[in-house]
N, C-alpha and C positions, 0 to 999 in steps of 0.2 A: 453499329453492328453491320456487319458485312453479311449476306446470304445469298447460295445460290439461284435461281429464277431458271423460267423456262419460257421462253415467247413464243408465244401460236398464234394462231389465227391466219393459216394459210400459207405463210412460209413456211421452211426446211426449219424445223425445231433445231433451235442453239441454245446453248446456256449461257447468262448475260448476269454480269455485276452490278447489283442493283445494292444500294447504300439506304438503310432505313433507320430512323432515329424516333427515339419514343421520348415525346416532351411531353409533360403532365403539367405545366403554368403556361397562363394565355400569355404573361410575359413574354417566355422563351420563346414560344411560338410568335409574336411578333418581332422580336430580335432576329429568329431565322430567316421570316419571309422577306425582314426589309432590307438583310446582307443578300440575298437571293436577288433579288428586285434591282437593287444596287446595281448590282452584278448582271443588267439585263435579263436573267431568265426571267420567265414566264410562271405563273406559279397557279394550278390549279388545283381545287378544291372538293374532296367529294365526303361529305359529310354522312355517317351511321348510325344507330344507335348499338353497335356490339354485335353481337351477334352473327360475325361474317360469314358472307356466301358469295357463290358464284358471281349472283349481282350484282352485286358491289365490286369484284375482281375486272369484272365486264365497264363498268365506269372507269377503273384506274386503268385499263385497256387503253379506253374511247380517249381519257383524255392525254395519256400519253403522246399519242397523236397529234393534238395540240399544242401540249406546253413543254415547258423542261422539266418542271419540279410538280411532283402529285404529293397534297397533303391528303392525309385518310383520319379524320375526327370519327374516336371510339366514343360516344357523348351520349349517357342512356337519361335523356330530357325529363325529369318530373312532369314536367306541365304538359307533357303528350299523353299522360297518364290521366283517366276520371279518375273520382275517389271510389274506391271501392277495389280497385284493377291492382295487379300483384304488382306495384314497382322492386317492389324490393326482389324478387324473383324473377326480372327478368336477365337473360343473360348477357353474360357482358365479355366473350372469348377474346382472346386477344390474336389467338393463333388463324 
């Protein structure tokens, strides 16, 4: 899926082709990074539990910077959950 973007952070704001793919098996996702890797990029990783905000936009920023490829894991973890704690309601945005 192709979408448009906006880069900030002190430059003159441009709008930049940014390529994003939603894989749902750990499979796929090790077939992508290790064609990626293959291929010399760089592949950095910044892990979530859903929920997106700024913070997380501020990591795929920072690591931008560093590598060529940014993964972003939606991954809402049972086991960060006690028992008793709403898993099942917390959310999980994709947008």
């Amino acid at each position: 899926r192709r979408w448009r973007g906006r880069r900030t952070g002190g430059e003159t704001e441009t709008s930049v082709a940014v390529t994003m793919f939603v894989i749902h098996s750990e499979e796929d996702m090790r077939k992508m990074s290790r064609d990626w890797r293959a291929g010399k990029s760089k592949v950095g990783f910044v892990p979530t539990m859903g929920s997106l905000h700024e913070g997380h936009l501020e990591l795929v920023r920072v690591a931008k910077k560093e590598v060529d490829k940014v993964v972003v894991s939606i991954y809402v973890n049972p086991s960060q959950f006690a028992p008793g704690e709403d898993f099942g309601q917390y959310p999980r945005a994709l947008e």
